[in-house]
MDAnalysis code that builds the backbone (N, CA, C; Angstrom):
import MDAnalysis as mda
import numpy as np

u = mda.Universe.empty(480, n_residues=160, atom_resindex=np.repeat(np.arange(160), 3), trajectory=True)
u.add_TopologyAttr("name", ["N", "CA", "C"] * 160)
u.add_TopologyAttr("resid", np.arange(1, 161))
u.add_TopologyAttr("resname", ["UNK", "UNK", "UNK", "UNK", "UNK", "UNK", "UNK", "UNK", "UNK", "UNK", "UNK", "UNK", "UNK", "UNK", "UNK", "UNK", "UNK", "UNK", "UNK", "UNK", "UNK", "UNK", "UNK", "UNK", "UNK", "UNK", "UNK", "UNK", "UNK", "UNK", "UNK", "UNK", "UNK", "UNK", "UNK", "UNK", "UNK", "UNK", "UNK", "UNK", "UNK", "UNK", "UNK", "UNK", "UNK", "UNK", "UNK", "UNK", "UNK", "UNK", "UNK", "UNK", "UNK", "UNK", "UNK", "UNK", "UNK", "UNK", "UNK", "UNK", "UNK", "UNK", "UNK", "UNK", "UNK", "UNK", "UNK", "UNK", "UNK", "UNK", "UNK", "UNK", "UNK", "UNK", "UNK", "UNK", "UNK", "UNK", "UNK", "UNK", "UNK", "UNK", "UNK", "UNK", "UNK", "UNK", "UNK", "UNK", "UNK", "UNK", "UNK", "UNK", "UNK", "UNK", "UNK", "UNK", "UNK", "UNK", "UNK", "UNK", "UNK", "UNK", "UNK", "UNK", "UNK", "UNK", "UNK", "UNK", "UNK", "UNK", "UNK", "UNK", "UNK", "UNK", "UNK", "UNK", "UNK", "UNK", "UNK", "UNK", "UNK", "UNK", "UNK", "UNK", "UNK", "UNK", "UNK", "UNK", "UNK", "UNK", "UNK", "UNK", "UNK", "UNK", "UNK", "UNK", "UNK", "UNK", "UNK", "UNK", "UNK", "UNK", "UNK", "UNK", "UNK", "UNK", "UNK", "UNK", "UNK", "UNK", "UNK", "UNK", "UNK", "UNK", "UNK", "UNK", "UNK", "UNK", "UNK", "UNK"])
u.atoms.positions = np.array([
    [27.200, -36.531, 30.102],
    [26.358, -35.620, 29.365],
    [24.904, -35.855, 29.773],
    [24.655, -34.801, 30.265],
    [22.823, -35.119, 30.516],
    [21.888, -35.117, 29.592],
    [21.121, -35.839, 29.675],
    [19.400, -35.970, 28.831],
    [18.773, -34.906, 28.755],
    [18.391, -34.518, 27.501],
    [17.203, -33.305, 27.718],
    [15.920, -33.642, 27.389],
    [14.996, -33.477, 28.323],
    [13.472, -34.687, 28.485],
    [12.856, -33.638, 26.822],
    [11.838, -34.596, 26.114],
    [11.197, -34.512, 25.267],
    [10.402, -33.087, 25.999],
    [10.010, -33.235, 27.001],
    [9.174, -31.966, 27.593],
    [9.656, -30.729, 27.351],
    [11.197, -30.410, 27.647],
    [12.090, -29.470, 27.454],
    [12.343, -29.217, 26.117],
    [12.591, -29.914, 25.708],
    [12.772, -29.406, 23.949],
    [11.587, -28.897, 23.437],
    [10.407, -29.382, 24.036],
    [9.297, -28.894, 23.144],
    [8.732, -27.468, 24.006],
    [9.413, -27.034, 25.465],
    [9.381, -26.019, 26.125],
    [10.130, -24.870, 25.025],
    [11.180, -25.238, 24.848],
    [12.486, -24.658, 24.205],
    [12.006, -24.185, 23.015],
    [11.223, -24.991, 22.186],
    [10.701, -24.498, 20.749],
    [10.028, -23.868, 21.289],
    [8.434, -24.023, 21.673],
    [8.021, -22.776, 22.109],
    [8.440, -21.040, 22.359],
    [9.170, -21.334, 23.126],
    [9.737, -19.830, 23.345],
    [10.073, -19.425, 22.216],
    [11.176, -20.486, 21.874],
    [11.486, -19.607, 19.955],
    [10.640, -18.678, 19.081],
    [9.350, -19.958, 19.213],
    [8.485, -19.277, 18.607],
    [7.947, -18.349, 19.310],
    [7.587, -17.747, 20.262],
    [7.373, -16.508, 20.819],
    [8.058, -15.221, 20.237],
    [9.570, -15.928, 20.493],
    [10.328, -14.750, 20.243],
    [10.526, -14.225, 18.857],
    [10.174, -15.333, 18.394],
    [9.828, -14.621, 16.519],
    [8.878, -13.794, 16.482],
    [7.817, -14.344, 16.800],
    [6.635, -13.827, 16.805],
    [6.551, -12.462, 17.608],
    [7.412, -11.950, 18.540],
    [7.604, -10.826, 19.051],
    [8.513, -9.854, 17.964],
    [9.632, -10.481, 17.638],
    [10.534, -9.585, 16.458],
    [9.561, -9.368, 15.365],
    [8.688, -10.447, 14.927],
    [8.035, -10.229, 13.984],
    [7.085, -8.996, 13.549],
    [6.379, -9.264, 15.119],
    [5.339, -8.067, 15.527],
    [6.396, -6.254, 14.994],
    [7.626, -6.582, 16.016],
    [8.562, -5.499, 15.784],
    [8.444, -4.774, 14.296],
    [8.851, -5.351, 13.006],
    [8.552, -4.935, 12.342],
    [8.496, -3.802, 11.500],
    [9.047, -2.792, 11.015],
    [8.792, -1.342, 10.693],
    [7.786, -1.151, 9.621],
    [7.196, -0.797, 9.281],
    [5.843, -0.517, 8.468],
    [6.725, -0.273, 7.143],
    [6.268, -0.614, 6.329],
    [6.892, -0.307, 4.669],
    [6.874, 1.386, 4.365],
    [8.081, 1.301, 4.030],
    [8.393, 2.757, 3.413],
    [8.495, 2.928, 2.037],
    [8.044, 4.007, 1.951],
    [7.734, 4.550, 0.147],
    [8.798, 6.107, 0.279],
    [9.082, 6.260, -0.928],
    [10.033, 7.467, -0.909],
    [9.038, 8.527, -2.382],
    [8.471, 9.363, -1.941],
    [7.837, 10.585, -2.617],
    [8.512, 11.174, -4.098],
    [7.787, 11.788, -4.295],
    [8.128, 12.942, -5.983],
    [9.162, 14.024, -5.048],
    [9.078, 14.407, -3.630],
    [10.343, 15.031, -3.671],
    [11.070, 14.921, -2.897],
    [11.391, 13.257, -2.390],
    [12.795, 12.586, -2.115],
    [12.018, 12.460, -0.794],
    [11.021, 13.150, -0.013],
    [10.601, 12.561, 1.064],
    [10.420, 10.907, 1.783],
    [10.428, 10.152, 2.859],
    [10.902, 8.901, 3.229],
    [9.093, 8.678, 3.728],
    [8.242, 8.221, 3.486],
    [7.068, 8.114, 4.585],
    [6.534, 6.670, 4.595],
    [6.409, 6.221, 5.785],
    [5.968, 5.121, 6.357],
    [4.622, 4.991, 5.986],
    [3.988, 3.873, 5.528],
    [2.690, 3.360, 5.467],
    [2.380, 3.633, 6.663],
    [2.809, 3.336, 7.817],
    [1.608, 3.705, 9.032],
    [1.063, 5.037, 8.925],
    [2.361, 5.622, 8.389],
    [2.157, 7.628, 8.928],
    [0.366, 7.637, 7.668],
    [0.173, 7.051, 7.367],
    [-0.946, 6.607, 6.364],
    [-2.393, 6.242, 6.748],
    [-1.898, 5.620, 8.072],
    [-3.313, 4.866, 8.400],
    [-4.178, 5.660, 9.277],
    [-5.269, 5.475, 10.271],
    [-6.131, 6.251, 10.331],
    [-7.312, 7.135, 9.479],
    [-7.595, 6.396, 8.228],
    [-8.458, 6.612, 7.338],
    [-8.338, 5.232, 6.446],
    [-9.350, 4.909, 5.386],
    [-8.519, 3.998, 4.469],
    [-7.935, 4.529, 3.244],
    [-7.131, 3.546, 2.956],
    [-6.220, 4.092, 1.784],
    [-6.277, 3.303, 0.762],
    [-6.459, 4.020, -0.555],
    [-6.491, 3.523, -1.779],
    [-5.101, 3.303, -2.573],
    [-4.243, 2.076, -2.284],
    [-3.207, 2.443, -3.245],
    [-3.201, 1.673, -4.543],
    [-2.500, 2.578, -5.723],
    [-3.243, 2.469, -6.990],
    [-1.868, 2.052, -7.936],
    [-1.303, 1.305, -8.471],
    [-0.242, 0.863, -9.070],
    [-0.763, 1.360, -10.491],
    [0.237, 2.355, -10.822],
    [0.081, 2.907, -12.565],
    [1.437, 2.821, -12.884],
    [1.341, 2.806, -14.584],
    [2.317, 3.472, -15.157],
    [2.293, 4.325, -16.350],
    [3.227, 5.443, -16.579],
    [2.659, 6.171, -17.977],
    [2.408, 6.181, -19.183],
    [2.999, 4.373, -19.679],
    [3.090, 4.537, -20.913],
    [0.923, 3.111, -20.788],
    [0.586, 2.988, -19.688],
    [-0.521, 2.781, -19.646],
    [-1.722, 3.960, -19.509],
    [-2.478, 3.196, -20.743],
    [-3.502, 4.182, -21.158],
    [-4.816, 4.443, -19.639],
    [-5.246, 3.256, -19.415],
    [-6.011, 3.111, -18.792],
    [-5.630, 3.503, -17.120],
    [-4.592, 3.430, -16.838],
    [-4.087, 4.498, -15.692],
    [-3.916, 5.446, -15.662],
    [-3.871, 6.003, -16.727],
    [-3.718, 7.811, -17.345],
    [-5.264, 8.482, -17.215],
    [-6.275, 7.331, -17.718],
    [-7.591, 7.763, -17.615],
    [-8.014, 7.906, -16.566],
    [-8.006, 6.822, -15.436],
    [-8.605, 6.883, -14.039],
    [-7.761, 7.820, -13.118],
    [-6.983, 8.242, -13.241],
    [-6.336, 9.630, -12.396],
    [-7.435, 10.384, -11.984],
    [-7.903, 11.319, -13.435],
    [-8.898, 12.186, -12.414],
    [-9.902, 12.066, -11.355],
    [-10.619, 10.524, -11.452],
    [-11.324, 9.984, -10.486],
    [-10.721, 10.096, -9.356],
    [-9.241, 9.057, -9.314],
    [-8.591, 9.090, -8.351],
    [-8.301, 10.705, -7.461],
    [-8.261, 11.252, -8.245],
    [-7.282, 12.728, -7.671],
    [-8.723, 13.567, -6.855],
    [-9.888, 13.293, -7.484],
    [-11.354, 13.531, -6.930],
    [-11.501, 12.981, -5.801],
    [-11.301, 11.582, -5.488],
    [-11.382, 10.987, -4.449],
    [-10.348, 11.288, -3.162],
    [-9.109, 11.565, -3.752],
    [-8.423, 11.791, -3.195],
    [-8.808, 13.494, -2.093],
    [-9.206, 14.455, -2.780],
    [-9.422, 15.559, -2.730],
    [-10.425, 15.791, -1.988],
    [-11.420, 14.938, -1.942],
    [-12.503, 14.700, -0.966],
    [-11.812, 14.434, 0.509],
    [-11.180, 13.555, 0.704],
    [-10.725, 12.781, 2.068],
    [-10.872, 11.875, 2.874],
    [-12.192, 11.384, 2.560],
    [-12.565, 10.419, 3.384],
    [-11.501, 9.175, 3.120],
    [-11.066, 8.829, 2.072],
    [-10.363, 7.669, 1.679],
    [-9.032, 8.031, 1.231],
    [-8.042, 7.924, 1.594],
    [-6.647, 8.438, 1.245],
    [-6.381, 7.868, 0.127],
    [-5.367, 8.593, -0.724],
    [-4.888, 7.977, -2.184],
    [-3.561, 7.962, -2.845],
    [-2.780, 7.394, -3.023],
    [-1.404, 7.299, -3.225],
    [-1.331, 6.093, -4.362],
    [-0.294, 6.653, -5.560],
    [-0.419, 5.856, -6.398],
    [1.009, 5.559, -6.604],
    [1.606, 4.262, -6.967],
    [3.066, 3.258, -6.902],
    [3.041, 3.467, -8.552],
    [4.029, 4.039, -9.071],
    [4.627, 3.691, -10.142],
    [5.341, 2.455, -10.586],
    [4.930, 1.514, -11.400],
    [5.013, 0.252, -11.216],
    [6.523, 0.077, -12.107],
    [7.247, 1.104, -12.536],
    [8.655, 1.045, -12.937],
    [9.266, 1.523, -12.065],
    [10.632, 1.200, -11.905],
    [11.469, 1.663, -10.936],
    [11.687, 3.525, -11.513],
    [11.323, 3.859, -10.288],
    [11.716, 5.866, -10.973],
    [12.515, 6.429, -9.398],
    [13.047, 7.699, -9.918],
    [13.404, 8.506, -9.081],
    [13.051, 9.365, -8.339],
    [12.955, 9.756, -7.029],
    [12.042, 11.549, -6.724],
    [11.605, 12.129, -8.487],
    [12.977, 12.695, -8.940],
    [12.711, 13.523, -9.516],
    [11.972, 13.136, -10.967],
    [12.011, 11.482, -10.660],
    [11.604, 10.986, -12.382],
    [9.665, 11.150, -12.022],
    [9.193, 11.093, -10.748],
    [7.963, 10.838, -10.164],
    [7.911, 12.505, -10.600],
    [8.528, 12.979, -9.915],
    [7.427, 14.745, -9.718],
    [7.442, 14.909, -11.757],
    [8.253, 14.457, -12.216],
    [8.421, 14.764, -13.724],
    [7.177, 14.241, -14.600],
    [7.035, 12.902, -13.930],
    [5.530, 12.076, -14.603],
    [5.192, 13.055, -13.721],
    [4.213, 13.515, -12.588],
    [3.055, 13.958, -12.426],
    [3.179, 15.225, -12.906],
    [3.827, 15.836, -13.144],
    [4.189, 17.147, -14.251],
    [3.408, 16.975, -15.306],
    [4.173, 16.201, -16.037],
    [3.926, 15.667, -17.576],
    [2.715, 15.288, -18.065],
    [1.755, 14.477, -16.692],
    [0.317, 13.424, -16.910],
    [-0.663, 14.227, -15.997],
    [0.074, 15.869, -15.161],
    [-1.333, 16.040, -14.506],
    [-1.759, 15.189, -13.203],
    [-0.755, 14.279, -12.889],
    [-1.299, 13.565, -11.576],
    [-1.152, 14.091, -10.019],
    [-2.695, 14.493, -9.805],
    [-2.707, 15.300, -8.930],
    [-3.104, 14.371, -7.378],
    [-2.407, 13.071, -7.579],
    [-2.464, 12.075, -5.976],
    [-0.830, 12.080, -5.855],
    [-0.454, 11.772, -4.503],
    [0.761, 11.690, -4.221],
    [1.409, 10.265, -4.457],
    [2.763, 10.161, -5.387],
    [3.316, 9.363, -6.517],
    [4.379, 8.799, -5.357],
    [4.466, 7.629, -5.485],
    [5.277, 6.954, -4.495],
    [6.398, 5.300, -5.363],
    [7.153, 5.419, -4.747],
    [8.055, 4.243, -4.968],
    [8.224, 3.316, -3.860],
    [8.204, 2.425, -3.415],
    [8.339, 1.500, -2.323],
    [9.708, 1.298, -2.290],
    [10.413, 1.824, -1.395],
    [11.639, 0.852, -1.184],
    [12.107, -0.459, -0.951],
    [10.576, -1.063, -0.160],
    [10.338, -2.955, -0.024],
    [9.688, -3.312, -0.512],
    [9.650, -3.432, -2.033],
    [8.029, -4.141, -2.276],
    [7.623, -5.320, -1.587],
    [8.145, -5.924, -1.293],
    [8.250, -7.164, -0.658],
    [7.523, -7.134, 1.045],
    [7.666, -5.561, 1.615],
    [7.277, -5.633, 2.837],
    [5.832, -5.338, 2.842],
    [5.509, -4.804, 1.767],
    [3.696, -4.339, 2.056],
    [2.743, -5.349, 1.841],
    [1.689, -5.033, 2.088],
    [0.767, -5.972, 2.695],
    [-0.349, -6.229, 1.759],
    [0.510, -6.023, -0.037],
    [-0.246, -6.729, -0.742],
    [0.879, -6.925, -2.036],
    [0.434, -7.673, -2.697],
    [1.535, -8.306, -4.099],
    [1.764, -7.368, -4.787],
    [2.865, -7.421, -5.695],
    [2.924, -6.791, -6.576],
    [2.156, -7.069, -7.803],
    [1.443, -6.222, -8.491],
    [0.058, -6.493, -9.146],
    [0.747, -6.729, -10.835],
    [-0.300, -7.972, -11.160],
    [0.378, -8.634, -12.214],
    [-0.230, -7.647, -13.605],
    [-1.019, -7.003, -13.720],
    [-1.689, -6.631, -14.368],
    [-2.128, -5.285, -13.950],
    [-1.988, -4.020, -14.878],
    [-2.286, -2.738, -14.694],
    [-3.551, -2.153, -15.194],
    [-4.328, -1.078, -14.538],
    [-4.252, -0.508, -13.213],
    [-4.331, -1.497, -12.447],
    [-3.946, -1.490, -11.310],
    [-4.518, -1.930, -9.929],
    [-4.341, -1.634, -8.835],
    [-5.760, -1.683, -7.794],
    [-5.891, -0.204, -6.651],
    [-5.741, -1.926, -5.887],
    [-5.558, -1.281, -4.413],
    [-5.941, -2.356, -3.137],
    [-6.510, -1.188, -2.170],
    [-7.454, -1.502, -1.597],
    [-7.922, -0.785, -0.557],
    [-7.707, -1.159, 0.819],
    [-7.103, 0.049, 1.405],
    [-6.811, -0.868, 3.085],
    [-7.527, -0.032, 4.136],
    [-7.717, -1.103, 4.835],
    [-8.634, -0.096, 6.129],
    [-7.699, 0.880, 6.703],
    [-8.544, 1.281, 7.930],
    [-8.008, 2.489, 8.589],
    [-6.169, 2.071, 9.814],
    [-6.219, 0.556, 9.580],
    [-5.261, 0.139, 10.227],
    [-4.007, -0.775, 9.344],
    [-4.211, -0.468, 7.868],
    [-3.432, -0.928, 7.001],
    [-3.426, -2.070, 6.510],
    [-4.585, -2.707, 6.670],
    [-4.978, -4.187, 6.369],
    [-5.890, -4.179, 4.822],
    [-5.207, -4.793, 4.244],
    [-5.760, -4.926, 2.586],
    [-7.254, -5.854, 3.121],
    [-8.243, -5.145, 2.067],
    [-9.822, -5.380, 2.425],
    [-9.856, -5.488, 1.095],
    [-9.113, -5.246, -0.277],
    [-9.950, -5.151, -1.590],
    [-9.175, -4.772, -2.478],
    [-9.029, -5.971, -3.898],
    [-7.932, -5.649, -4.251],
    [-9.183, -5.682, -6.004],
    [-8.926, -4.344, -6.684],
    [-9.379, -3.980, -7.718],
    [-8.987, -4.072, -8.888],
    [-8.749, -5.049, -10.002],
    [-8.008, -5.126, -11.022],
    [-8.718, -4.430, -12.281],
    [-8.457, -2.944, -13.123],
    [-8.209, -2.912, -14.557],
    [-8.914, -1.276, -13.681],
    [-9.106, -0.833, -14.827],
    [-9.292, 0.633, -14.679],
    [-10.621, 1.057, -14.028],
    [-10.387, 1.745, -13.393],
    [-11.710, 2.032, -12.150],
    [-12.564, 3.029, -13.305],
    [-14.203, 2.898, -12.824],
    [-15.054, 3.911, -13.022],
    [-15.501, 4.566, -12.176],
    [-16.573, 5.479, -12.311],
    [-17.467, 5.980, -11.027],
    [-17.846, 5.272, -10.631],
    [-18.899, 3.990, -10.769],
    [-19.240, 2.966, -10.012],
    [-18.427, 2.594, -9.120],
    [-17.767, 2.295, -9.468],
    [-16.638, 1.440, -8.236],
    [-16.276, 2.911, -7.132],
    [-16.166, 3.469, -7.795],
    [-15.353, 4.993, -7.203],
    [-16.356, 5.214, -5.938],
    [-17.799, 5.022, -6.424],
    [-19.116, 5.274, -5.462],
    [-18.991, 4.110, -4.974],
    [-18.912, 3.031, -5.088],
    [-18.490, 1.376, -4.056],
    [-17.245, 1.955, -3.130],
    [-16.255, 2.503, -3.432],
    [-15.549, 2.700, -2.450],
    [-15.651, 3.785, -1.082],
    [-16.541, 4.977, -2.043],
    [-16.990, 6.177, -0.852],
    [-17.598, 4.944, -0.097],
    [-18.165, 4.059, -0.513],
    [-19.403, 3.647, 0.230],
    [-18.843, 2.892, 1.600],
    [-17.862, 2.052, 0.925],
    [-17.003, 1.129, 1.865],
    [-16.489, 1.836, 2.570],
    [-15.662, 3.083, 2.518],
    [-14.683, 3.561, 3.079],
    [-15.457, 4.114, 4.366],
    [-17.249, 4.317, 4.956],
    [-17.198, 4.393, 6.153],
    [-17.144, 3.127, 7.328],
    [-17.581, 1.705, 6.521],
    [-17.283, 0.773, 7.663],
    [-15.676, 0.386, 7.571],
    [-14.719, 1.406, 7.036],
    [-13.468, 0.640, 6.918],
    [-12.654, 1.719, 8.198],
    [-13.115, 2.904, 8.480],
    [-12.618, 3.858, 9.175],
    [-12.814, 3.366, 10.943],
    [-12.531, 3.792, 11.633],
    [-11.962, 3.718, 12.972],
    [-13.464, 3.450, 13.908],
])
């Protein structure tokens, strides 16, 4: 049985780690499924920054900051998509934004686990990601205009 020199084994790990680090890279971008059953990738997202905003309906203070949100949204510079922080359906999502008036596009994550920020312990809460999907700013309790005008503001050194 032959020897395998200390040199070689530590050749051998190496590569491993390459090759993770290549599958890793691989990767598919986290998918969210829409108010009407649509499948869309966080990347299909990037190229602007994006505000995503974790609500739920029986919270007051996420019910309030909508219209800001849906303003901001409506403008464009900063994209806006908000995670219902209970598990819902297409049709349970288009039903809340029915019901509450929410005029940003209502999303469910199929991985929470794959996106590129926590699941937020405490409601509202926005994260802001640059134009390449990288969390820059994570906002805890109910947004005002101030902040709303902090984010127009940010959102041109966050763009391309």
């Amino acid at each position: 049985m032959d020897r395998v020199s200390g040199r070689a084994v530590e050749m051998k790990r190496i590569c491993w780690l390459i090759v993770a680090a290549l599958l890793g890279a691989c990767t598919p971008a986290p998918q969210f499924i829409d108010g009407t059953g649509n499948n869309l990738s966080l990347s299909a997202l990037t190229g602007k920054p994006l505000l995503v905003n974790y609500f739920a309906p029986w919270c007051a203070p996420c019910l309030r900051e909508m219209p800001l949100l849906a303003a901001l949204h409506r403008e464009g510079q900063i994209g806006v998509i908000a995670i219902n922080y209970d598990p819902a359906s297409p049709g349970e999502l288009a039903e809340l934004a029915r019901r509450h008036q929410i005029a940003v596009p209502l999303m469910v994550p199929l991985d929470e686990a794959s996106l590129p920020f926590p699941r937020p312990g405490a409601l509202p809460t926005s994260y802001l990601l640059d134009s390449e999907g990288k969390l820059k700013q994570t906002l805890v309790g109910e947004l005002d205009q101030q902040q709303i005008e902090m984010l127009r503001a940010a959102a041109s050194s966050l763009s391309h």
